[in-house]
KEKE-3310 file (N, C-alpha, C; in steps of 0.2 Angstrom, whole numbers, plus 5000, padded with zeros to 4 digits):
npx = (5439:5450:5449:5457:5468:5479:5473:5466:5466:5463:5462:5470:5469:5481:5476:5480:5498:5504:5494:5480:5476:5461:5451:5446:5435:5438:5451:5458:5468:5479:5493:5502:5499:5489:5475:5473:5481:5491:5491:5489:5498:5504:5514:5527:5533:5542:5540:5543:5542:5531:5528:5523:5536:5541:5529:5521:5508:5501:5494:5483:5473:5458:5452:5440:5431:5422:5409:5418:5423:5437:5437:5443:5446:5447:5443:5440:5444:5435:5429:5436:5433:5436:5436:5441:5448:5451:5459:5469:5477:5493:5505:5515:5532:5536:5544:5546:5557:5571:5567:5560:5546:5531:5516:5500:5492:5478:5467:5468:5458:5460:5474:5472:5468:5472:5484:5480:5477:5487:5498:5507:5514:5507:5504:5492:5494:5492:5497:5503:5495:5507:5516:5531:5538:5551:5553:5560:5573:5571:5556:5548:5534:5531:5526:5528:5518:5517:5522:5534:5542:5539:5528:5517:5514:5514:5510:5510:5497:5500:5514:5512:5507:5517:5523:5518:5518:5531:5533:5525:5511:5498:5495:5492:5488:5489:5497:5510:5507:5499:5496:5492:5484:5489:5483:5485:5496:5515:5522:5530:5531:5529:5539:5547:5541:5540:5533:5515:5498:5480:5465:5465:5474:5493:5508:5522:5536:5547:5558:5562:5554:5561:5559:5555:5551:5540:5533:5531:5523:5506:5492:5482:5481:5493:5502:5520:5531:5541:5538:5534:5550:5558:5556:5557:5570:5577:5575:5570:5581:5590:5606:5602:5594:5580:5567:5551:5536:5535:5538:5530:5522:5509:5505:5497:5483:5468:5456:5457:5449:5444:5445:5450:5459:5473:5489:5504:5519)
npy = (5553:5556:5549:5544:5541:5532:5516:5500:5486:5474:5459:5443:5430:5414:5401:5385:5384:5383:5382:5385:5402:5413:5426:5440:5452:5457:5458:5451:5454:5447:5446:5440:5442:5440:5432:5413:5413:5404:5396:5381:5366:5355:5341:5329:5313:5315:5326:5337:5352:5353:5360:5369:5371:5356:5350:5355:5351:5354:5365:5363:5358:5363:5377:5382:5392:5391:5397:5394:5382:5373:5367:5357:5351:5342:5337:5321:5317:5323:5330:5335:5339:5352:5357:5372:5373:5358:5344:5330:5318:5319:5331:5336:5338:5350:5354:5370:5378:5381:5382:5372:5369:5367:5356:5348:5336:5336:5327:5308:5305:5316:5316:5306:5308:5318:5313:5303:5311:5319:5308:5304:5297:5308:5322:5333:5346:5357:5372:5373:5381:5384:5386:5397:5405:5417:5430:5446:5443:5453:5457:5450:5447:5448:5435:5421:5412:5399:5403:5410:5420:5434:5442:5446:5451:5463:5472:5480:5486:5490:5486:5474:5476:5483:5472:5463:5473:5472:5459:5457:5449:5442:5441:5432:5439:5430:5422:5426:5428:5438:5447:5458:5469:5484:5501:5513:5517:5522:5511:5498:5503:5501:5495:5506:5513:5516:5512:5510:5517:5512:5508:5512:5507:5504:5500:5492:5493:5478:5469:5465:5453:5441:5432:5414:5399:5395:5405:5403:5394:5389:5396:5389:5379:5371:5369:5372:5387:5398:5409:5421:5423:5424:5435:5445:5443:5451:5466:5466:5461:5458:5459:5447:5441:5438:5450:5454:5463:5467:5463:5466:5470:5471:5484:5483:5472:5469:5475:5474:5481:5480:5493:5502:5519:5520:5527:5531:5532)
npz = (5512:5497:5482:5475:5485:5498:5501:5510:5500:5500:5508:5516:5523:5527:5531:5533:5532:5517:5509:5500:5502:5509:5506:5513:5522:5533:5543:5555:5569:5581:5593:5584:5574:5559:5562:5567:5555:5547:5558:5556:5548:5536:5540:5539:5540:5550:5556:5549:5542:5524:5509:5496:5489:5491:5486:5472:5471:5482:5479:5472:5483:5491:5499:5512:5527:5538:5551:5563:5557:5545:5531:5520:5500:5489:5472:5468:5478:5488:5503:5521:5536:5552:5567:5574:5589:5588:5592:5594:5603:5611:5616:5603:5596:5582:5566:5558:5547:5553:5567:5581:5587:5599:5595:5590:5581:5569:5568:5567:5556:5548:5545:5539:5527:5519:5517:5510:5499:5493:5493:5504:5516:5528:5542:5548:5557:5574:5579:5595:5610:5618:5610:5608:5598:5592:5584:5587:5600:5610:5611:5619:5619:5604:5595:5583:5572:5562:5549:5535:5540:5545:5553:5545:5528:5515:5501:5487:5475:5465:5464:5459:5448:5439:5438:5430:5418:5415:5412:5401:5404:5413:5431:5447:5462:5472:5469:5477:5490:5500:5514:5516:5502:5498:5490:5475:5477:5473:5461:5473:5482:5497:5502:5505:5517:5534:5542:5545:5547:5549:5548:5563:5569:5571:5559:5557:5548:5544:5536:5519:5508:5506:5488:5485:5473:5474:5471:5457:5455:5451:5458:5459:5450:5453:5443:5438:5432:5425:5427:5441:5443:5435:5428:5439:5443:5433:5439:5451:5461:5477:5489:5496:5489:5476:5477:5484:5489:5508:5522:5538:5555:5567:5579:5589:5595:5584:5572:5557:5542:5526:5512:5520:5525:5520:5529:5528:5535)
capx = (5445:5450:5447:5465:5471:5482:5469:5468:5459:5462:5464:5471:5473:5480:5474:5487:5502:5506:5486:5476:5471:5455:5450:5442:5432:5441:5457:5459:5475:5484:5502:5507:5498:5481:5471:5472:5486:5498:5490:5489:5504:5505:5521:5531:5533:5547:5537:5547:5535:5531:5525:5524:5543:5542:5523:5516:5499:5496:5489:5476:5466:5453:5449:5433:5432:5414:5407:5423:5423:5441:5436:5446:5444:5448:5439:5437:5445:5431:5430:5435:5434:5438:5434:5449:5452:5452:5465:5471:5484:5497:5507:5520:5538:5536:5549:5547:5562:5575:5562:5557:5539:5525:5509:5496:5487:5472:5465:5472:5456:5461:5479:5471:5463:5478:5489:5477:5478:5495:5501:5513:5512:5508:5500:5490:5493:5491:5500:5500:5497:5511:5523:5534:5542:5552:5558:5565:5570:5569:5551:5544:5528:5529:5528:5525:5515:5520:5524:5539:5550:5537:5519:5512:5516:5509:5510:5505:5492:5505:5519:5509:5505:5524:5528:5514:5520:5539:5532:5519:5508:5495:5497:5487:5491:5490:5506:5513:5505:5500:5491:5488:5488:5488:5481:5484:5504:5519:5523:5534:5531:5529:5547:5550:5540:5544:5526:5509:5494:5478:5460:5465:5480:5499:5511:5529:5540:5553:5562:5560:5552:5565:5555:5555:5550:5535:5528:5530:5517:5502:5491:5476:5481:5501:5509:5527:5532:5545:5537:5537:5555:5561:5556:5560:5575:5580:5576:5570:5589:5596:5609:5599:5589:5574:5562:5544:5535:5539:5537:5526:5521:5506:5509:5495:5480:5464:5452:5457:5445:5443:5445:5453:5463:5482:5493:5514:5524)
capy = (5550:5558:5544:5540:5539:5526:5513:5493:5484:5465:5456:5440:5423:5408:5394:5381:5382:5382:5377:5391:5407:5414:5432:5443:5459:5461:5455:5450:5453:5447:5448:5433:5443:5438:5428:5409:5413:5399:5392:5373:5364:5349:5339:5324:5304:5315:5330:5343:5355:5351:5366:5369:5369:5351:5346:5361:5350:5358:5370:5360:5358:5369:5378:5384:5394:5396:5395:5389:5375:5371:5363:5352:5349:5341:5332:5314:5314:5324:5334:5334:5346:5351:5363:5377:5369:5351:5340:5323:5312:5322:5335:5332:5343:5349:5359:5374:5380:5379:5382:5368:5372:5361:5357:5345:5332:5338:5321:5303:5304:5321:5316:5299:5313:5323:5309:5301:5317:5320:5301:5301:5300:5315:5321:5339:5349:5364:5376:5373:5390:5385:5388:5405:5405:5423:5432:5448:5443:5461:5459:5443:5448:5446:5428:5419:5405:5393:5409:5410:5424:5437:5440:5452:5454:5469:5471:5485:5483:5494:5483:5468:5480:5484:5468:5461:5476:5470:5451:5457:5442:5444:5436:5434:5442:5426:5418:5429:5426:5442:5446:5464:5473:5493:5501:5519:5522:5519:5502:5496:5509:5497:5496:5512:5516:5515:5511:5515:5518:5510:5507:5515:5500:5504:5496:5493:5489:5476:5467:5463:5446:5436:5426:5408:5396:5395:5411:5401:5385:5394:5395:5383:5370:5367:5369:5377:5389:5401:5414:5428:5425:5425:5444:5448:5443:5459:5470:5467:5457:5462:5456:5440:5436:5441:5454:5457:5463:5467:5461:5474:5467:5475:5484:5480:5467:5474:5472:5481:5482:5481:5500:5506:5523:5520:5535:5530:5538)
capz = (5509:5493:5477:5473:5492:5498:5505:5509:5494:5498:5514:5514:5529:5526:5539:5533:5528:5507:5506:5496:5507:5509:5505:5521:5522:5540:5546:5564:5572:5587:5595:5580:5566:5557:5566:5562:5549:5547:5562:5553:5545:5534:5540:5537:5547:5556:5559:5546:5536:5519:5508:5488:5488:5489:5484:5472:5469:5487:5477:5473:5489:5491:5508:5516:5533:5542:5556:5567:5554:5543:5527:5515:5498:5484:5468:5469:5486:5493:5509:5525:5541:5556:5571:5576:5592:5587:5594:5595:5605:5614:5611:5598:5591:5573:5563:5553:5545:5560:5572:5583:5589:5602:5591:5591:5576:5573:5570:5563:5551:5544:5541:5534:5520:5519:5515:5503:5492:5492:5491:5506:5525:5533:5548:5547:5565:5574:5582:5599:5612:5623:5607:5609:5592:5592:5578:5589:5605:5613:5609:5618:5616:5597:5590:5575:5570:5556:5545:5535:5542:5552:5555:5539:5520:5514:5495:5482:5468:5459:5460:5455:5437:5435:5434:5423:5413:5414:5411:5397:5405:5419:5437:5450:5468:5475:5471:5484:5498:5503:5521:5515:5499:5496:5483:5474:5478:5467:5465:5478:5490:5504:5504:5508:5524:5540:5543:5539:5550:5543:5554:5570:5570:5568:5557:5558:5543:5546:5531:5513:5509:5497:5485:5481:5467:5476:5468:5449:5454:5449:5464:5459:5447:5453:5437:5438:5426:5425:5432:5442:5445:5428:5425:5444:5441:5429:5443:5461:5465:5481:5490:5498:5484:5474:5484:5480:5497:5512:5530:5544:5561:5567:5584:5593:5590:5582:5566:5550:5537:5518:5512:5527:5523:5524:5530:5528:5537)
cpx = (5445:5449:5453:5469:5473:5475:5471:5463:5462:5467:5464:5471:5475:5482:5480:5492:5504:5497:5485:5473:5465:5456:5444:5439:5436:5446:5460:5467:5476:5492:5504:5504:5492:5481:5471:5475:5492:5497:5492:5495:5502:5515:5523:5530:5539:5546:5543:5539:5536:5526:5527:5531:5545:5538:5520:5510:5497:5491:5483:5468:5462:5453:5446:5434:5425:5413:5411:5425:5429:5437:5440:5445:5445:5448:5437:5438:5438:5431:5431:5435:5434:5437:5441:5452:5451:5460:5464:5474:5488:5501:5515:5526:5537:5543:5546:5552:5567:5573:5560:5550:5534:5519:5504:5494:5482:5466:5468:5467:5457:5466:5478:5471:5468:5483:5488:5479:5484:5501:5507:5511:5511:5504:5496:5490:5493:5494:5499:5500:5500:5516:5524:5539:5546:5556:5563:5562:5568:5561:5546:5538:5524:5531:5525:5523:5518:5522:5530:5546:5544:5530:5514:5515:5513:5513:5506:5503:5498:5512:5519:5510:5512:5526:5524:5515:5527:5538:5528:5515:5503:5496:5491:5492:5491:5493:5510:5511:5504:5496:5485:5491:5484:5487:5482:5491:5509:5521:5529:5535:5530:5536:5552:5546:5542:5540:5520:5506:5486:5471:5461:5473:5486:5503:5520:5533:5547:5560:5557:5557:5557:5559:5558:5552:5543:5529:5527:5524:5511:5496:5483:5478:5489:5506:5512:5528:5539:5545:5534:5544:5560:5562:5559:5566:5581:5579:5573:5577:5590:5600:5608:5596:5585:5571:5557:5538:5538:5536:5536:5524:5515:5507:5505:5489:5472:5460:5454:5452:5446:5443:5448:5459:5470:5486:5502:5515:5532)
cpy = (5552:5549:5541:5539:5533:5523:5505:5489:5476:5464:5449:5434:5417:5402:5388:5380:5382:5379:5385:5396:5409:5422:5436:5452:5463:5456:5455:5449:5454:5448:5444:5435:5443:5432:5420:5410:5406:5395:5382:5373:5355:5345:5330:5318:5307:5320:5337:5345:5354:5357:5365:5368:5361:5347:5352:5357:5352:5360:5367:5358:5364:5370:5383:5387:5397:5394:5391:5384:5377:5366:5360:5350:5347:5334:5325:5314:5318:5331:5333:5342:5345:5356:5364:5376:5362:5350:5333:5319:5318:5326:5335:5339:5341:5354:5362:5378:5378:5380:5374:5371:5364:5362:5348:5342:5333:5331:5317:5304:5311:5320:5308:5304:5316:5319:5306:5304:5317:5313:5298:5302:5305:5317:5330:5342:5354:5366:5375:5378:5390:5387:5395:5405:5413:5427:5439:5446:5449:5462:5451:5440:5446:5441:5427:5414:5401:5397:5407:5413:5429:5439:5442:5454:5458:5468:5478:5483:5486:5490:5476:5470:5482:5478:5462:5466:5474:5462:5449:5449:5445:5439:5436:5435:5436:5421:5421:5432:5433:5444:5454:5470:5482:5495:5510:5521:5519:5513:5502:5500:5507:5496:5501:5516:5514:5510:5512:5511:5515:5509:5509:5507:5504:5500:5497:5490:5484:5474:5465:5457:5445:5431:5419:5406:5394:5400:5407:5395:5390:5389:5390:5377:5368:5367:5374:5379:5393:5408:5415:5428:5425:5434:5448:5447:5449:5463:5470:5462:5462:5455:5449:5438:5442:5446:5456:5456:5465:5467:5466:5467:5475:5476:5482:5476:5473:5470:5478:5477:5483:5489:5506:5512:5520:5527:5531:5534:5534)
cpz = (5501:5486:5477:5480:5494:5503:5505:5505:5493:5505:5514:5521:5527:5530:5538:5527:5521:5507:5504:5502:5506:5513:5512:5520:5527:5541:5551:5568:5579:5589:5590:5572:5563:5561:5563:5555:5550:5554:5561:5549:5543:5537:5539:5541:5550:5557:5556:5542:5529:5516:5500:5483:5485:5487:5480:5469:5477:5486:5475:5476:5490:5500:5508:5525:5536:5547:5561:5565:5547:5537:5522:5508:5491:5480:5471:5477:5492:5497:5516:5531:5546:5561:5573:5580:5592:5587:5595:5596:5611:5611:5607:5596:5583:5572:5558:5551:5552:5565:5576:5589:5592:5595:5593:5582:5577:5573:5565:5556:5545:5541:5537:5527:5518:5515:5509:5495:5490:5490:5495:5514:5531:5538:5545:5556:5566:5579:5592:5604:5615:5618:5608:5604:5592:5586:5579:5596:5611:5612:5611:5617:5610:5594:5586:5575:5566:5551:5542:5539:5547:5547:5547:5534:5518:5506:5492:5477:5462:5457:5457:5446:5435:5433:5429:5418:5411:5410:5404:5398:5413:5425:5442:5456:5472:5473:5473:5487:5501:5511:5517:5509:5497:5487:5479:5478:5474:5468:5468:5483:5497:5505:5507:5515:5529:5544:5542:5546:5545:5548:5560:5573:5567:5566:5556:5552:5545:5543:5523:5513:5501:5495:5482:5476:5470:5471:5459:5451:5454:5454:5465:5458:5448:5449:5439:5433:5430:5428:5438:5443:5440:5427:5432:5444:5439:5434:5451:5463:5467:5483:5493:5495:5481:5477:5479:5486:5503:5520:5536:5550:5563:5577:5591:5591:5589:5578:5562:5544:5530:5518:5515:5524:5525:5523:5531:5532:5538)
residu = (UNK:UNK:UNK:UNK:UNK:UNK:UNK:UNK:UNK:UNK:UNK:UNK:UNK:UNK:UNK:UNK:UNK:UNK:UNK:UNK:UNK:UNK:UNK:UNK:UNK:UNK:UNK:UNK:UNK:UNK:UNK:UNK:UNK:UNK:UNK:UNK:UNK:UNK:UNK:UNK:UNK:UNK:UNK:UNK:UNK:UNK:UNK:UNK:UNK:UNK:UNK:UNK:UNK:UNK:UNK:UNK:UNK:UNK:UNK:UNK:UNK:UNK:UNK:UNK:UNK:UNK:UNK:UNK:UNK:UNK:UNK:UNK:UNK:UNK:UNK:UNK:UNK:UNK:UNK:UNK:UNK:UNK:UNK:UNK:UNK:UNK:UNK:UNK:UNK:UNK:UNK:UNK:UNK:UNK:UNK:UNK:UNK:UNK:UNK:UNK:UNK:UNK:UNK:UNK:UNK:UNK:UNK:UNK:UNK:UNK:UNK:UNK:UNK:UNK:UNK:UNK:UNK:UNK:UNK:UNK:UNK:UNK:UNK:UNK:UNK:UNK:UNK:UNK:UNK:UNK:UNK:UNK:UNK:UNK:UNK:UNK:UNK:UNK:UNK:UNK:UNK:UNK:UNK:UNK:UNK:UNK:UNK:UNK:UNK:UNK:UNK:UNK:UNK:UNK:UNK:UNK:UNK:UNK:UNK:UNK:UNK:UNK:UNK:UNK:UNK:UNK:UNK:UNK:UNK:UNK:UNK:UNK:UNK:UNK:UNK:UNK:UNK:UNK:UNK:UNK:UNK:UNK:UNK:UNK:UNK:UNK:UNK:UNK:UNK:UNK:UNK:UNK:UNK:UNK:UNK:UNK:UNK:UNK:UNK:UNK:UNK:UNK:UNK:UNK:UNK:UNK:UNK:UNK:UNK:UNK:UNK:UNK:UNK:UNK:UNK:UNK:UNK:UNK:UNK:UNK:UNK:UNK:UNK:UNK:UNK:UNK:UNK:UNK:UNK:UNK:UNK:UNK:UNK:UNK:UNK:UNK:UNK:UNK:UNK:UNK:UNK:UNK:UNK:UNK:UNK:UNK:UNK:UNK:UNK:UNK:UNK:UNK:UNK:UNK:UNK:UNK:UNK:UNK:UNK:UNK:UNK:UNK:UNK:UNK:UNK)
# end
């Protein structure tokens, strides 16, 4: 692989919902995406999803992923955890966006912890496998977890540097949420393929990802600012909104890897 070739230099999952992701050398994809992506959801006493939109000290909790074990964490309140399939009670309707999806509580003492931190009643649950979320139905094969809109955000490291050069401020790449970002092509060149091939895995480009006020809560300590969508503003507006990324669906399942050459086409 030549030095400057388009490659994958940061792989990303994030187990629940608006909670902090966790960086991966390999990224395990099935028919719904990364593996344990968007799997878990914090939700509401009427079982709607709650996300940095309405609580950005989300950002706050820490999370851990080893050994089959989900870890929870934050300062005085502590730690808690939980194993992948952990359940408890029967199976319950949650809502994410107009979606009504089956899932499960993963236990009463988890959303005791969850609720503590945050300071309101809410349960912590998980995806459960009889849900068939569909985002095309021509494709029943391919469903979504707790995601926003579809399975894989891909991002370039170049369009990040555009707009820390537009913003004169630096950012991190995680406040937008990316699953998988490329590195060494011009910025915003994920917008313009059709797809790109990448570890012996092919990828399919879908739609832009409109960004929310999500991307301004600064993805540690919860403070909202102004940016990123101040400076994107001036020039990523299309006609649906903001756009910074864009949404791939990988076509079949697999492991892609840190470094992995990417080929567009």
């Amino acid at each position: 692989m030549a030095e400057h070739s388009p490659s994958i230099t940061e792989l990303n999952f994030y187990p629940v919902k608006s909670l902090r992701g966790l960086r991966t050398n390999e990224l395990h994809l099935d028919q719904s995406g990364a593996l344990y992506d968007r799997q878990w959801m914090i939700v509401d006493d009427k079982g709607t999803f709650l996300t940095q939109r309405q609580m950005p000290e989300m950002a706050t909790i820490g999370v851990t992923f080893e050994d089959g074990i989900l870890e929870l964490s934050k300062g005085e309140h502590g730690t808690i955890d939980f194993g992948l399939e952990e359940v408890e009670g029967p199976e319950i309707k949650v809502k994410c966006w107009q979606h009504e999806m089956p899932a499960f509580e993963v236990s009463s003492e988890v959303s005791k912890w969850v609720s503590e931190v945050l300071k309101k009643p809410l349960r912590l649950v998980r995806m459960s496998s009889s849900s068939n979320r569909l985002y095309d139905p021509a494709d029943p094969k391919t469903t979504l977890r707790f995601v926003d809109q579809r399975p894989l955000l891909v991002i370039s490291k170049e369009s990040l540097e555009l707009l820390e050069a537009k913003a004169k401020m630096q950012m991190s790449m995680a406040r937008f949420r990316p699953n998988i970002v490329i590195s060494h092509v011009p910025a915003h060149a994920e917008d313009n393929y059709a797809g790109f091939s990448a570890g012996g895995l092919e990828f399919k480009a879908l739609k832009p990802s409109t960004r929310c006020k999500i991307t301004c809560t600064h993805p540690l300590t919860g403070v909202v600012g102004d940016e990123p969508l101040k400076t994107l503003a001036t020039y990523r507006r299309a006609e649906k909104g903001i756009t910074f990324g864009y949404y791939y669906a990988n076509l079949k399942p697999g492991v892609l890897k840190l470094g992995a050459p990417v080929s567009p086409h």
